[in-house]
N, C-alpha and C positions, 0 to 999 in steps of 0.2 A: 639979250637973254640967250646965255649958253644951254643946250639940250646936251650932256654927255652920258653916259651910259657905263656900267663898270659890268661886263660879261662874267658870267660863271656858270658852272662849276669849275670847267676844266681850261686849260692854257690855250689847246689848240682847237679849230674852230675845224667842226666834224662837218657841220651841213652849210656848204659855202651857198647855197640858195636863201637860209635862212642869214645869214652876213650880209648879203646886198640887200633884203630886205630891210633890214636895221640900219644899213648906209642909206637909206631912203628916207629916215624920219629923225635920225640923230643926226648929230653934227658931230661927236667924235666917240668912237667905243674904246674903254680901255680894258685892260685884259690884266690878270694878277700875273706875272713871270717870272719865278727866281733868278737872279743875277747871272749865276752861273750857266743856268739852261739855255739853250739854243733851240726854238721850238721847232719844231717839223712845220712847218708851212708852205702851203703851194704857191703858185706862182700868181694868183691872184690875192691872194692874203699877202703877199707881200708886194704887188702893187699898191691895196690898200696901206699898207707900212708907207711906204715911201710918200706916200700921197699927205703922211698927217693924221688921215682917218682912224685906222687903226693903232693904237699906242700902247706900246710893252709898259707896265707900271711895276717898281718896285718898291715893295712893304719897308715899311720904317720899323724899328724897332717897339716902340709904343702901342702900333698898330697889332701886330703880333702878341704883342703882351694882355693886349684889353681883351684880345678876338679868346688867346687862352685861357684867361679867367672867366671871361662866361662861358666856354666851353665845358670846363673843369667843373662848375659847378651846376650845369646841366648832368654830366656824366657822374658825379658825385649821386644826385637825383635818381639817375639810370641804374645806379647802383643798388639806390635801398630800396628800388622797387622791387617786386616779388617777378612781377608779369613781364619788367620789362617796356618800354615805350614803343606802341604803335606805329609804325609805317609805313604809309603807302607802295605800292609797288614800284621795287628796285629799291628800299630802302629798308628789307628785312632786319627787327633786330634780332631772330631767331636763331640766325643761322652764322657760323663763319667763313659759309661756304663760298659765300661772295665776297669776291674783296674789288678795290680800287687803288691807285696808285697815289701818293703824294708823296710830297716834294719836302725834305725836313727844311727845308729854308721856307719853305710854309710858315710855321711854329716855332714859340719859343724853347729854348731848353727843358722847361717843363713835359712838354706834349714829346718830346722826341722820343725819350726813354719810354714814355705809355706806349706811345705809337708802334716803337722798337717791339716789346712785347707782345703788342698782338698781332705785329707780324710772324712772330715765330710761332706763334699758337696755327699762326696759318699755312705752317709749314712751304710758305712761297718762299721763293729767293726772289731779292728787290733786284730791279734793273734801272741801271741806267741814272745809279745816287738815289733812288724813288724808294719810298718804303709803300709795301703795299699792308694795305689793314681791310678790316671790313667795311662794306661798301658805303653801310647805314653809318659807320662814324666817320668817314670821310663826308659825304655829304651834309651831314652834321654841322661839322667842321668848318667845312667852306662857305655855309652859309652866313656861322656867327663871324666868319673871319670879312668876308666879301661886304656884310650889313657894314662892320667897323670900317671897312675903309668908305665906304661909300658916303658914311656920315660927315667920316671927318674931311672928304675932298667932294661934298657935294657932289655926289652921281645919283643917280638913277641906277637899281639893280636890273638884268635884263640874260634871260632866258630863255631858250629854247627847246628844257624842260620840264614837263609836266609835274614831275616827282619835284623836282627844287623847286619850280615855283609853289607846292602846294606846302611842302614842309618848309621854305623860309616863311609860306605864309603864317604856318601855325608860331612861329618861335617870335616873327614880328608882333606876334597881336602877346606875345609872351606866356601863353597857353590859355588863354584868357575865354574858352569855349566849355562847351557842356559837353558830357558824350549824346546826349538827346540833341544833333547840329541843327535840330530842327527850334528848339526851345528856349529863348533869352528871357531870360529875367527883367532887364532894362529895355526890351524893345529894341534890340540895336543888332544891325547884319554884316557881316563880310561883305562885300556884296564886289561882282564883276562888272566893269565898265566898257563893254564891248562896241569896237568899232567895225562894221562890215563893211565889206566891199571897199577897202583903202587900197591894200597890196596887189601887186599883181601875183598870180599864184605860182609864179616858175618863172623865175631870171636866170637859170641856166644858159641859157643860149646869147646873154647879155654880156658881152667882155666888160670888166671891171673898168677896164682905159674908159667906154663911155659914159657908164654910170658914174664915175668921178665927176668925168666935164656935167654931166647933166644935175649932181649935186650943189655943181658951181653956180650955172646956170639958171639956177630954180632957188636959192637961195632966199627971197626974201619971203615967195610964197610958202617954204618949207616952214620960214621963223613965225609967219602968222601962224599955220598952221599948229606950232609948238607951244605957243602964247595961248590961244584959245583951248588948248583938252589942256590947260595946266589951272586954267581959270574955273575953266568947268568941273574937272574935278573936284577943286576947292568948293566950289560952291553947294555941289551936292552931298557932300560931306558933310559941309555945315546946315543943312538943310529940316526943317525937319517937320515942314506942314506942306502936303499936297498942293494946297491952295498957293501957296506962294512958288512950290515947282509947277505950278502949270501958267503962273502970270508972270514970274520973275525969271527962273531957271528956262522955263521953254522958250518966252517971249524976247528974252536978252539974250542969255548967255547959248542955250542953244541956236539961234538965230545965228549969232554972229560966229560959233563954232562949225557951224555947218556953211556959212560962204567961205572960209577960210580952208576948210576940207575939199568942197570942191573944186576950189583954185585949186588945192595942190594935188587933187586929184586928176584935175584935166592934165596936168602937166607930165600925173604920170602915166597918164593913161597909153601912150602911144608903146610903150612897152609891148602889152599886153594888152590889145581891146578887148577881150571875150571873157577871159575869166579874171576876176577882180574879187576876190573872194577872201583873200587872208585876214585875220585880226588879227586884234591888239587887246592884250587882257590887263588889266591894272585893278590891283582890292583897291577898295576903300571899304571905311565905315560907313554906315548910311543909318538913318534913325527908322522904324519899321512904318514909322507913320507915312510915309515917303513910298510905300512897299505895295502891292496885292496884298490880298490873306496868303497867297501862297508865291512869295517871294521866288522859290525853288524851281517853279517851273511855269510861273505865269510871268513874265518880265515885263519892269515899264520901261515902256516904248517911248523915250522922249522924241524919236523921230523915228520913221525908214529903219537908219543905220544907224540907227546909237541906242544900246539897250543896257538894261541895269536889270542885273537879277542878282539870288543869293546863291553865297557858295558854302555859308556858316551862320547859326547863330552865336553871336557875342552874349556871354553869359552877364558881363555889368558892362555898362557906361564907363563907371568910373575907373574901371581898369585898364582901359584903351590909353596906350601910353601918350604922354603926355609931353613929350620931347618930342621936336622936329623927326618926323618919322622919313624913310626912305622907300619912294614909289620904286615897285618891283613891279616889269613889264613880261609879260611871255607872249610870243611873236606864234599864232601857230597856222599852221596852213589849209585849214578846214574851213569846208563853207560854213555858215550858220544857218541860212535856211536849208530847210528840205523841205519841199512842196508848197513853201510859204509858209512854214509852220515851222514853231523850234523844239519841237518833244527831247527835254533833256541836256540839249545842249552839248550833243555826241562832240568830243574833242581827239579823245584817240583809245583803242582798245576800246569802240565801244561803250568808254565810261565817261558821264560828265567830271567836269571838273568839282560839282557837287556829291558828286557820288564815291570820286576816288577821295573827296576829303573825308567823307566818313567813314572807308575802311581805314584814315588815318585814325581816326579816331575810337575806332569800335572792333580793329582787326583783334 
């Protein structure tokens, strides 16, 4: 079982702390890269290169075509709204004032000429072949583009930001939410899979030369560990009476996910003995029966470290897509307890990840 990983938004990788943690739990990250470009990379990102680990991918033609047609007709949407489509912070659709850079080998010939015009609206001049647009349709953009490739070459999506992971959340489930996130129709949640205390919380000080060998090294306890939160998952997705997650789900499947975690926990633990604190976020659906009353800030505890809360309600069942869907992971480096308590699920800016999904939804 291959673990790979297809990074986004952007090419080049800002927080090299967050890279070796993801070198820790995948087995390869690839990256979107136009042909032509030459990315700005440090001398660690490009150990990883050489290493295998890290892999420049380039977009087929296909891929681009399918990414701009459900783009197109999202922005079609965006158009005959009055108000506009809501976004979380950094993903204003208000304003032009914010822009981001992309790459027209991004896009097919379609998107180039749109893209082209609202660059000029933005009155920037592009750098470096990059057309810059506003921030919220570039990240837009790269979401439905990244979801398409990811399908079609089996990855895993994987993030480092709050704002993309929360808006690919909303566009994966297809808008498929209430603006009341607290209220489903069918009983059915968003809900967050979180793992504590797995990462170590700073590998700055770790040369990439060791982390490779010790990727090596650690190999088949990494692949348990990959094998069981892939199973687990599944399981509790499909789940949907308490009784059977507390004899089936705890007794099996968390069981054997938690020896497999702490094998590869030991291994990584020499890292860093003291703080062990980063997670790992992954939605899934979850059925409410499965839930607290209050999914949102009461979380079930299948163990210690491994908690399920809500981050949305799913307004139908039957609208949860029904195609092989693509797990979308955010790596972030926040404790989760405070004081042994989790009021809110503080992630960053102060806001849970439940709370910034509702000013997506209600801004």
């Amino acid at each position: 079982m291959a673990f790979y990983a297809l990074y986004y938004p952007t090419i080049e990788f800002h927080d090299i702390d967050f890279l070796k943690k993801s070198i820790l739990v995948w087995d390869r990250i690839f990256r979107i890269v136009p042909a032509s470009y030459d990315p700005y990379d440090n001398e660690e990102v490009k150990e990883a290169i050489d290493a295998g680990i890290v892999i420049d991918l380039y977009l087929k033609n296909d891929e681009k075509n399918i990414a701009g047609t459900n783009f197109l007709n999202f922005y079609e949407q965006l158009k005959r709204s009055k108000e506009g489509l809501a976004m979380p912070s950094g993903f204003s659709s208000h304003s032009f004032d914010d822009f981001a850079r992309i790459h027209p080998e991004k896009t097919d010939v379609r998107l180039q000429s749109l893209f082209q015009e609202m660059s000029s609206k933005l009155d920037k001049l592009a750098d470096g072949g990059f057309i810059k647009i506003p921030r919220y349709i570039a990240g837009i953009y790269m979401f439905y583009l990244s979801k398409v490739v990811a399908e079609k070459r089996d990855l895993n999506l994987l993030t480092d930001s709050n704002d993309s992971w929360i808006a690919g959340t909303y566009f994966s489930q297809e808008g498929n939410f209430n603006k009341d996130i607290r209220f489903s129709m069918d009983d059915v949640y968003l809900c967050n899979l979180a793992i504590d205390g797995l990462l170590p919380s700073n590998l700055s000080g770790i040369p990439m030369e060791n982390l490779i060998k010790f990727k090596e090294k650690h190999k088949d306890e990494r692949i348990e560990f990959q094998k069981s939160l892939d199973g687990l998952k599944k399981e509790i997705s499909k789940c949907e009476n308490k009784e059977h997650a507390k004899d089936i789900i705890v007794g099996d499947f968390i069981k054997n996910f938690e020896v497999a975690k702490s094998e590869y926990k030991k291994t990584i633990a020499f890292f860093n003995k003291i703080d062990m604190y980063s997670l790992i976020f992954t939605g899934i659906p979850v059925a409410g029966a499965l839930l607290s009353s209050n999914p949102f800030y009461d979380p079930m505890k299948f163990s210690k470290e491994l908690l399920l809360w809500g981050v949305s309600a799913l307004a139908y069942s039957k609208l949860i897509p029904k195609t092989k869907g693509v797990p979308s992971y955010l790596i972030d480096a926040e404790k989760l307890a405070i004081n042994g308590k989790y009021p809110n699920y503080k992630t960053i800016k102060d806001k849970s990840l439940h709370e910034r999904f509702n000013d997506l939804m209600n801004d």
